[in-house]
C-alpha positions as CSV (number, residue, x, y, z in Angstrom):
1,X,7.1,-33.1,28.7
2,X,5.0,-32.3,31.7
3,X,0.9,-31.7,30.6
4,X,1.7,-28.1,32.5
5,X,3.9,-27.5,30.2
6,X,1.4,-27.9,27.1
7,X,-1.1,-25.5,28.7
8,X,1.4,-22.7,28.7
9,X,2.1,-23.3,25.6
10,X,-1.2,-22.9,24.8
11,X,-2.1,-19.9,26.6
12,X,0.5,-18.4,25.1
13,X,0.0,-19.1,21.6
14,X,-3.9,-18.2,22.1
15,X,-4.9,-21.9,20.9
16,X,-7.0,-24.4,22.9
17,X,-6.1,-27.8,21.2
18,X,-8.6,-30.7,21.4
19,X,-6.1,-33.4,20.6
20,X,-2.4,-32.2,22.7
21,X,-1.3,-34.9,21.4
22,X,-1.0,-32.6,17.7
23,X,0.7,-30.4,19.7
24,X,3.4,-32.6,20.7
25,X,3.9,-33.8,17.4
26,X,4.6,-30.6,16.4
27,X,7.1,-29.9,18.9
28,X,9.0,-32.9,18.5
29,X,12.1,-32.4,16.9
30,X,13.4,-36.0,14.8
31,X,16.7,-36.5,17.1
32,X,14.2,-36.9,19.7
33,X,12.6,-39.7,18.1
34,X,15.8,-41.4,17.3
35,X,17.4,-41.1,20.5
36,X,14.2,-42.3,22.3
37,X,12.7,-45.3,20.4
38,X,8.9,-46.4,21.9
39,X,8.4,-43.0,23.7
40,X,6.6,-41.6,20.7
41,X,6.8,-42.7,16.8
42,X,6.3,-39.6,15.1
43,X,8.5,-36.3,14.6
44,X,7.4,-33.2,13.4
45,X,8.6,-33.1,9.8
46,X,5.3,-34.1,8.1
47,X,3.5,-31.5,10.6
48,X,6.4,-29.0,9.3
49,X,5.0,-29.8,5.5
50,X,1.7,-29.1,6.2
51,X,2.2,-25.9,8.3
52,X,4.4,-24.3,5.7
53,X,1.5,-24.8,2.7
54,X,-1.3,-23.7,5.0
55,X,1.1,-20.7,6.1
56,X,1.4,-19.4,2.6
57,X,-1.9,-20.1,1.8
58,X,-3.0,-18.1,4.8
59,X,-0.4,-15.2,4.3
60,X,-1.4,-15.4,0.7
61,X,-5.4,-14.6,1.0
62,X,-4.8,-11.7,3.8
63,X,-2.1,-9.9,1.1
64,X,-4.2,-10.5,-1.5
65,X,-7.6,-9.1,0.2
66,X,-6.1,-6.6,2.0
67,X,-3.7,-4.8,-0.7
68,X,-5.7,-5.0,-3.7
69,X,-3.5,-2.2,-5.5
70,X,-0.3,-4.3,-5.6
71,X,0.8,-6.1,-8.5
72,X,2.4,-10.2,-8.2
73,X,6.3,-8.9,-7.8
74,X,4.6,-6.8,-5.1
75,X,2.9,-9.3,-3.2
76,X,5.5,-11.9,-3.4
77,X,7.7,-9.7,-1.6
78,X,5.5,-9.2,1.4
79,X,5.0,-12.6,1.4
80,X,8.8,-13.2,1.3
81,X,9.6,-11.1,3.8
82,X,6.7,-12.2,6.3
83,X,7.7,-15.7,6.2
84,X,11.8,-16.1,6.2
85,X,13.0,-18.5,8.3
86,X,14.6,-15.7,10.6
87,X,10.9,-14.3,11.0
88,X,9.4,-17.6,12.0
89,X,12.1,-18.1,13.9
90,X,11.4,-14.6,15.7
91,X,8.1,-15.5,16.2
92,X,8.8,-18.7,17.6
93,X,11.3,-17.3,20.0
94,X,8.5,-14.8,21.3
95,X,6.3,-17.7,22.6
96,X,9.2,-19.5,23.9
97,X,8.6,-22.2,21.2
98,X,12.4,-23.4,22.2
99,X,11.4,-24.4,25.9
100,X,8.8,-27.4,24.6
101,X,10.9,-28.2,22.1
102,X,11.3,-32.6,22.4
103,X,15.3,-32.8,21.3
104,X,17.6,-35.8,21.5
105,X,20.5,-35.1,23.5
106,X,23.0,-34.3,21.1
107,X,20.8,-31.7,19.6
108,X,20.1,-30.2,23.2
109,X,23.8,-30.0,24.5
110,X,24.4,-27.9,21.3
111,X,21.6,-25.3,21.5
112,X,19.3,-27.3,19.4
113,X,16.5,-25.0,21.6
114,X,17.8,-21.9,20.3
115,X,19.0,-22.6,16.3
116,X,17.0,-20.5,14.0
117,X,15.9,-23.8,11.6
118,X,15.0,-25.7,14.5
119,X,12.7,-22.6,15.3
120,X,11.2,-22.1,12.2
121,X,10.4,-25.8,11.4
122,X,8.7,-25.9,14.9
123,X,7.0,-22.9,14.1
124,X,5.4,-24.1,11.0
125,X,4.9,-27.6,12.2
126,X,3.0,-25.5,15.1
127,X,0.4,-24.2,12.2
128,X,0.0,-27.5,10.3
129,X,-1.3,-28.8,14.5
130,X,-3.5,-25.9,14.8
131,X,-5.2,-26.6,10.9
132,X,-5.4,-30.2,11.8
133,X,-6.8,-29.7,15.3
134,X,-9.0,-26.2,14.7
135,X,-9.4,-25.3,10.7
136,X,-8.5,-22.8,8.5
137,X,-10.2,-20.0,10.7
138,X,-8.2,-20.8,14.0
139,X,-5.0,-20.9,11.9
140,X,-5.9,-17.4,10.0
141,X,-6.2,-15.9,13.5
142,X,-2.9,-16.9,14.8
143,X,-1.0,-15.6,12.0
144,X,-2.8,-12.9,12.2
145,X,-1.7,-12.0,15.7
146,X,1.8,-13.1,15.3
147,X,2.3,-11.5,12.4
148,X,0.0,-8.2,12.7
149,X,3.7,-6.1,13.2
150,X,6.0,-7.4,10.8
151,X,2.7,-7.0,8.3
152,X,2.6,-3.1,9.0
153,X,6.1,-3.2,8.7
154,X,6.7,-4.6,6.0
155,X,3.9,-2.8,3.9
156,X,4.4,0.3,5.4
157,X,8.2,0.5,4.2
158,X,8.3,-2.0,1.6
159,X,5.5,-1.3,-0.5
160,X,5.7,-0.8,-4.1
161,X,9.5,-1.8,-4.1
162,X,9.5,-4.2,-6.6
163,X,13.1,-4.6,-6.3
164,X,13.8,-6.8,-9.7
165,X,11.9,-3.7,-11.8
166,X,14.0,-1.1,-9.8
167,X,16.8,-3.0,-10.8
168,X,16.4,-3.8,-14.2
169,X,15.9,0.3,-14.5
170,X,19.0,1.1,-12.8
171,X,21.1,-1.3,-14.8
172,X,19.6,-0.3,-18.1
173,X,20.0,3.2,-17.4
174,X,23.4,3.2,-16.1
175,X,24.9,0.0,-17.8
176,X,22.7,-0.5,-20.8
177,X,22.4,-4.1,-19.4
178,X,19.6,-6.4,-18.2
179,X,20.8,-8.4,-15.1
180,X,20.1,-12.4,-15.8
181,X,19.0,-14.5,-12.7
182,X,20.4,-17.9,-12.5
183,X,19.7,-21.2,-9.6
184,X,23.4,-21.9,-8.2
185,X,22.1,-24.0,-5.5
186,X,19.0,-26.4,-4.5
187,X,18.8,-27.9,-1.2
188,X,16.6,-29.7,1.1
189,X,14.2,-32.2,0.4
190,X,11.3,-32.4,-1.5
191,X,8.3,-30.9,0.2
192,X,10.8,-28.2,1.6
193,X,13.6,-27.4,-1.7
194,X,15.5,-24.2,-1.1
195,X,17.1,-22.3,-4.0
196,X,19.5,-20.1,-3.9
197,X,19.9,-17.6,-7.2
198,X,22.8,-15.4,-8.3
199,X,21.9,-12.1,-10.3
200,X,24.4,-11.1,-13.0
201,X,25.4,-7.9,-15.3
202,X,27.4,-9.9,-18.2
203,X,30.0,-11.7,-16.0
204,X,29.6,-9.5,-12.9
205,X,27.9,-11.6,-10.5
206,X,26.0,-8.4,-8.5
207,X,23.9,-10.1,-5.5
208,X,22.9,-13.5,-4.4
209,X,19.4,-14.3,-2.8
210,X,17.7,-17.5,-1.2
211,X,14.3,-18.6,-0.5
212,X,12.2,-21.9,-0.7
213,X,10.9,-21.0,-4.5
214,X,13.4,-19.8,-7.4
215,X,10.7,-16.3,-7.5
216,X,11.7,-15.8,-4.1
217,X,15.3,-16.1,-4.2
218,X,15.2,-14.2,-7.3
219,X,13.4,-11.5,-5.4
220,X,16.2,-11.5,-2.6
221,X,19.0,-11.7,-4.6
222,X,17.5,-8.3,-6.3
223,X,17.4,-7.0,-3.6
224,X,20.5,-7.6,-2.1
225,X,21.9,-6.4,-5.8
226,X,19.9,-2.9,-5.7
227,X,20.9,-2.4,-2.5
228,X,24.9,-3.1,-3.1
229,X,24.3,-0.3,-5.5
230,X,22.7,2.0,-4.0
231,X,24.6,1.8,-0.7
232,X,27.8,1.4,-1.9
């Protein structure tokens, strides 16, 4: 990758990096390293680790200071819904993240630049760089200015849906049942587990929901189950 090619990068992003060289780790996808043994050492998957704790730390505090009349369901919503792999993966895609990607070939001839986990990881690994390289302000900033929109959004129509109460009322009321949330899937490794929960009346299985905590997934598969109901 050209040095040109990091300093777009950085304009875009807003970031002036001290070592680059934190910025090409981040970018660098592991088929990359294995297809190109000596060229570099080092992929982006710890980088990916650190970005996605510093991320929810980050999203966390500005939630938490900014939207002092929600409850926990309530906050972990927002939070959800600000940092899904699609989103990141949106964001990524809107400062061309995909074009500095470092892929191995195989990964490049099928559209490694443009696949949403690819995206995301980058995306993340992008913020454990910028922590590393400029602190916890620098990083606050960024996410900040990526995601300023999907943050209006999301608590302008999403506010005070706590979607596993609203559905815990609707089931009582019309099935005098409480829906019971079970793990049907974990995936991944360690430092990056995703679960994937199934909501149930009795035997009916009513939604399904995923997400790198079991709350999360919980979360989505309530919400997914409020909406069947109230859409259907």
């Amino acid at each position: 990758m050209k040095l040109d090619s990091w300093d777009i990068l950085q304009k875009a992003i807003g970031v002036k990096f001290n070592d680059v060289g934190l910025l090409q780790q981040a970018l660098t996808h592991p088929s990359y390293v294995h297809e190109s043994p000596g060229t570099v050492t080092i992929d982006n998957e710890r980088l990916e680790f650190l970005g996605d704790a510093v991320l929810n730390f980050v999203v966390t505090e500005i939630l938490y200071c900014n939207f002092p009349g929600l409850n926990e369901g309530e906050l972990t919503e927002l939070r959800v819904s600000l940092i899904r792999q699609e989103t990141l993966a949106r964001h990524a895609l809107r400062i061309s993240l995909g074009n500095h990607l470092l892929l191995g070939k195989g990964e490049e001839l099928t559209g490694g630049r443009e696949r949403e986990t690819n995206l995301a990881d980058a995306f993340e690994a992008l913020i454990g760089a910028i922590f590393l390289d400029r602190g916890i302000d620098t990083v606050r900033n960024f996410v900040l200015s990526q995601l300023g929109e999907e943050l209006a959004i999301a608590t302008g129509a999403g506010r005070r849906r706590n979607y596993k109460a609203l559905l815990q009322e609707f089931t009582q009321a019309k099935f005098k049942q409480i829906p019971t949330y079970q793990v049907v899937a974990v995936s991944g490794p360690d430092h990056a587990r995703h679960f994937t929960v199934e909501v149930k009346l009795g035997d009916w299985a009513v939604g399904w929901g995923s997400g790198r905590s079991k709350k999360a997934a919980e979360i989505e598969a309530a919400r997914a189950a409020w909406e069947f109901f109230t859409t259907s």
